[in-house]
C-alpha positions in Angstrom: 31.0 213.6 112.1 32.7 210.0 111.9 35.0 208.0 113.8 37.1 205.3 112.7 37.2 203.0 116.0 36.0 199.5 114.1 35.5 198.6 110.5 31.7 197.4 111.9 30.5 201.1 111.6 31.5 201.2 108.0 29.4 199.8 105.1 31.0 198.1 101.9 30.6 200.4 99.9 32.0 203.2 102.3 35.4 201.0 102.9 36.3 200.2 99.2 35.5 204.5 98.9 38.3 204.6 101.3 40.6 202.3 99.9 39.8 203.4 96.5 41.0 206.8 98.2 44.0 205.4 99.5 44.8 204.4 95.7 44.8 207.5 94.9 46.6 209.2 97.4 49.6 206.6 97.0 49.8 207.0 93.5 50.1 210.9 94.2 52.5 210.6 96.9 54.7 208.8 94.4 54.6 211.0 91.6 56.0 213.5 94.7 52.1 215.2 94.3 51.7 215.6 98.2 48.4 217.7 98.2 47.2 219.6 100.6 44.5 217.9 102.1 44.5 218.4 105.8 46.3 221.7 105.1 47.5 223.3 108.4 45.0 220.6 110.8 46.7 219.4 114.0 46.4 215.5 114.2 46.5 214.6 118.0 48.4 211.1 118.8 47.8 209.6 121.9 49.7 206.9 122.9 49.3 204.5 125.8 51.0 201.6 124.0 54.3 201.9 122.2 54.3 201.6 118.3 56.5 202.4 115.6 54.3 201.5 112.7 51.3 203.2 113.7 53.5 206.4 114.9 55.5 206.9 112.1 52.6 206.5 109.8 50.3 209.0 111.5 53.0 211.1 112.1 54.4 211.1 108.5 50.6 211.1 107.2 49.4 214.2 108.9 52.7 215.7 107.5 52.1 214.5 103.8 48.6 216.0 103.7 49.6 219.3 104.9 49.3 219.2 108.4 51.0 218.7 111.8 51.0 215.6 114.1 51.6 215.9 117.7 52.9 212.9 119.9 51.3 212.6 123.1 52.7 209.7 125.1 50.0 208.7 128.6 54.1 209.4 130.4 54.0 213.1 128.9 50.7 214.0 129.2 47.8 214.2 132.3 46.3 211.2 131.4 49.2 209.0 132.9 48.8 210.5 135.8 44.7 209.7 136.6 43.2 212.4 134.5 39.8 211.1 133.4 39.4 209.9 129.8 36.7 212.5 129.5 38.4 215.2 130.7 41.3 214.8 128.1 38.9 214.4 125.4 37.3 217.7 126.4 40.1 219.3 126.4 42.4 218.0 123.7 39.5 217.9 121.0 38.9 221.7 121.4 42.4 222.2 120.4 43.2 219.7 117.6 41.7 218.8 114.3 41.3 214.7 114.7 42.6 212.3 117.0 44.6 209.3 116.9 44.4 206.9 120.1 46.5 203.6 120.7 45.5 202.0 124.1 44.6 198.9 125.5 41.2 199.0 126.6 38.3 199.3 123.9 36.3 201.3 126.2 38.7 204.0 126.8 39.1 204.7 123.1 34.8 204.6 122.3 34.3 206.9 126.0 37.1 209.5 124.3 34.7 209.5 121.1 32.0 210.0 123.0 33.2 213.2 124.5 35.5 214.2 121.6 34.3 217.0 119.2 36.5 215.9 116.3 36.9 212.8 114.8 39.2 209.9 116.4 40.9 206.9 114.9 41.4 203.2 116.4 45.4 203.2 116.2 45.1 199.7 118.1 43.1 198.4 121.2 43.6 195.1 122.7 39.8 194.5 121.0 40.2 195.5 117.3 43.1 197.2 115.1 41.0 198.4 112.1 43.8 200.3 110.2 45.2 197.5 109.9 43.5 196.0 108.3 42.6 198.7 105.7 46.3 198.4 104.4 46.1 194.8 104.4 43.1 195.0 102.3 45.2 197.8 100.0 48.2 195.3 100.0 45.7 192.5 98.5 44.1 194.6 96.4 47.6 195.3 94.7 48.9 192.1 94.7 45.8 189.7 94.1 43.3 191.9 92.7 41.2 190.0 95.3 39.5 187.7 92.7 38.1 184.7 94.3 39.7 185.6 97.7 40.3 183.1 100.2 42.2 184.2 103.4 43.8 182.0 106.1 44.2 183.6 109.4 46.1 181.1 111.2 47.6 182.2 114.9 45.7 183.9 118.5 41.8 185.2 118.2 42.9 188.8 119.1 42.2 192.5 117.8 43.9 191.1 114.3 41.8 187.9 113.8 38.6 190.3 115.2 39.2 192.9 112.9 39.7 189.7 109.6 36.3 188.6 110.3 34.8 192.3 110.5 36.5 192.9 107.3 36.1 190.1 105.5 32.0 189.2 106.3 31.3 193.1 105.3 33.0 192.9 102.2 31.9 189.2 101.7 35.1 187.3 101.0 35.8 183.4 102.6 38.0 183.5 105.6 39.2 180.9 107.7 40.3 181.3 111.2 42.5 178.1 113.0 43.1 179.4 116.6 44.3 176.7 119.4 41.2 175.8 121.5 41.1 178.4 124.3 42.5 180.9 122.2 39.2 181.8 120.0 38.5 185.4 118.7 35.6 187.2 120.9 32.5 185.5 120.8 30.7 188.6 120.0 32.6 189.9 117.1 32.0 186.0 116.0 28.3 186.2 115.9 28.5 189.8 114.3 30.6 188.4 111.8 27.9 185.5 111.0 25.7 187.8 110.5 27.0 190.1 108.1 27.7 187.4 106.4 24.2 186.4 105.7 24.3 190.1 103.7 27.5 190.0 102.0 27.9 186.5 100.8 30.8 186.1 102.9 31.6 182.5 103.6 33.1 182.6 107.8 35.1 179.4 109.1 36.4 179.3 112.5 38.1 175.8 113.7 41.2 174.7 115.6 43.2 173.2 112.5 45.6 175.3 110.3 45.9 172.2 108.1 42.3 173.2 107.3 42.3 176.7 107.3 45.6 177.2 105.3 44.9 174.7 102.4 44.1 176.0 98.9 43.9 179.7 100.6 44.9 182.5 98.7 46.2 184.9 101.1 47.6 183.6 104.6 48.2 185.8 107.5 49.2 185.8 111.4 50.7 187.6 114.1 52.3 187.3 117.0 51.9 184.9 119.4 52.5 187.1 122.7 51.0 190.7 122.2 52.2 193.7 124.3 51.3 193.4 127.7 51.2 189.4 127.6 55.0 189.1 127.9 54.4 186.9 131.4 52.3 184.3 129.9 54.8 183.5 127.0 56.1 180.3 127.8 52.2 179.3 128.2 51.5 180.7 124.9 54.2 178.6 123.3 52.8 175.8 124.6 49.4 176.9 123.5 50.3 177.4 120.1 52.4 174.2 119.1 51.7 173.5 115.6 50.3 176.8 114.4 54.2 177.6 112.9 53.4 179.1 109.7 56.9 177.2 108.0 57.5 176.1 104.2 55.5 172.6 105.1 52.8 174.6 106.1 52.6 177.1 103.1 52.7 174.2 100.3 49.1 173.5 101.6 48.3 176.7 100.5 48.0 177.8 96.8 51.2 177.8 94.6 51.0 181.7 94.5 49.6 182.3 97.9 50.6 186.1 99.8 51.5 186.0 103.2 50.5 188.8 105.3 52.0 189.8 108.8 51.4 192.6 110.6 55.0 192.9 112.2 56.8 192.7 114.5 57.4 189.0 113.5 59.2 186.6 115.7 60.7 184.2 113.3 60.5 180.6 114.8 57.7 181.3 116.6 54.4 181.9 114.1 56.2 182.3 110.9 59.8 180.8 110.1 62.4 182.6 108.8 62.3 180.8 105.2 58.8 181.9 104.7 59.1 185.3 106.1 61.8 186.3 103.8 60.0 184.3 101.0 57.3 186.6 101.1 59.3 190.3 102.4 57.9 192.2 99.5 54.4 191.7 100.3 54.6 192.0 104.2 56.8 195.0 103.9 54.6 196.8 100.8 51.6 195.8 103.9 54.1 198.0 106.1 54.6 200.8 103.9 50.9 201.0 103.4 49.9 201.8 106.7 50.6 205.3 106.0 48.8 205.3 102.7 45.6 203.5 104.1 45.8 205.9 107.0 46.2 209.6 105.2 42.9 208.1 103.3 40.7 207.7 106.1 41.7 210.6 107.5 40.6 212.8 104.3 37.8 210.4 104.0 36.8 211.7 107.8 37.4 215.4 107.3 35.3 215.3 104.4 32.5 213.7 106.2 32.8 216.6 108.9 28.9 218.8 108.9 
């Protein structure tokens, strides 16, 4: 049995399987071919953060593949109310099919895996937000066939700039990552990253200048500024984070044809400007819808890797 908790458990090989997968599956799902795959399985959603991406993704996923999703808010169920994290994995795992977890602390979602007897997904932890990532990846894939790909991460070192350099030193594409000083991705996923690259032929760069990062880049991508749970330290951030304004100036460094990525919500004004957001709506809202294509393929891909 598999989990899906970070991309760094997964080989190459086994993530373009699942993307190649979520090909497929989209290309079904618009010829109106909704098989069966999960047919009658219960996916379990546990929610400690609020979401409406990841919920109506999962929840419309599960649905699409044949099966049911149920949404279990940390307010609605015992967890909220002090219930160890092993005791709900115990419990919930004997009576569901696979789990999806959004939370805020790593550790909770890897000590439910650890106790869970079905497999669980990363929907988001403060640390990492792998399916994300997967349908940025498909959104590429689509859109630049991913020839010579050289991706700009410009913005805060959190779970989306974590999960870039997972993805992008396993499947051996150059990234660039311009965070303000203080505001740098975790060390560990940093040496991690350097270190697949030595196997993949990815080429890593990590500075404090999106003047350097963005120029001649292929794909450029951000996200917000102040993530959930940070809301008191926004003015702070602002301040952190003067100059990192992903506006038209800062896109003609890029190439002519350049994507833009974001991973929504966006706060126009803030990391992106409004010219450039709607400039590029197409490819950030095709990213969007392919959360639930990316998703309903790893969680095939995970049932069929089930002993």
């Amino acid at each position: 049995m598999r989990h899906f908790l970070t991309l760094k458990d997964y080989s190459k090989d086994e993530l373009l399987e699942i993307i190649d997968l979520a090909i497929k599956i989209k290309k079904q799902t618009y010829n109106r071919d909704f098989v069966p795959y999960l047919n009658k399985q219960t996916l379990g959603m546990i929610f400690e953060k609020s979401s409406t991406r990841t919920r109506v993704s999962f929840e419309t996923g599960i649905y699409q593949l044949g099966g049911v999703g149920l949404f279990l808010s940390s307010n609605d169920i015992q967890l909220g109310r002090g219930e160890p994290m092993s005791d709900t994995a115990r419990v919930i795992s004997r009576m569901v099919d696979m789990v999806m977890i959004r939370t805020f602390g790593h550790d909770k979602l890897e000590e439910f895996a650890s106790f869970s007897k079905v497999p669980v997904i990363n929907g988001l932890t403060d640390k990492y937000h792998p399916v994300q990532l997967m349908a940025d990846y498909l959104t590429i894939k689509e859109f630049k066939k991913d020839d010579n790909l050289v991706v700009a991460y410009i913005g805060d070192g959190n779970n989306m700039a974590n999960s870039w350099l997972l993805l992008a030193s396993i499947i051996g594409f150059e990234l660039r990552v311009a965070t303000p000083k203080g505001c740098e991705c975790d060390s560990d996923v940093i040496e991690e990253a350097y270190k697949n690259a030595k196997i993949s032929g990815a080429k890593i760069i990590i500075s404090n200048s999106p003047q350097d990062a963005i120029k001649d880049a292929s794909v450029v991508t951000t996200d917000t500024w102040v993530s959930m749970g940070q809301e008191a330290q926004k003015e702070q951030k602002l301040k952190e984070f003067d100059g990192y304004l992903i506006d038209n100036d800062m896109m003609s460094l890029a190439q002519d044809d350049a994507m833009f990525l974001h991973c929504l919500p966006a706060y126009r004004g803030y990391e992106v400007s409004e010219e450039v957001f709607e400039a590029h709506s197409d490819e950030i809202f095709s990213e969007a819808e392919n959360r639930l294509h990316a998703q309903k393929a790893i969680m095939v891909w995970l049932d069929n890797k089930r002993d």
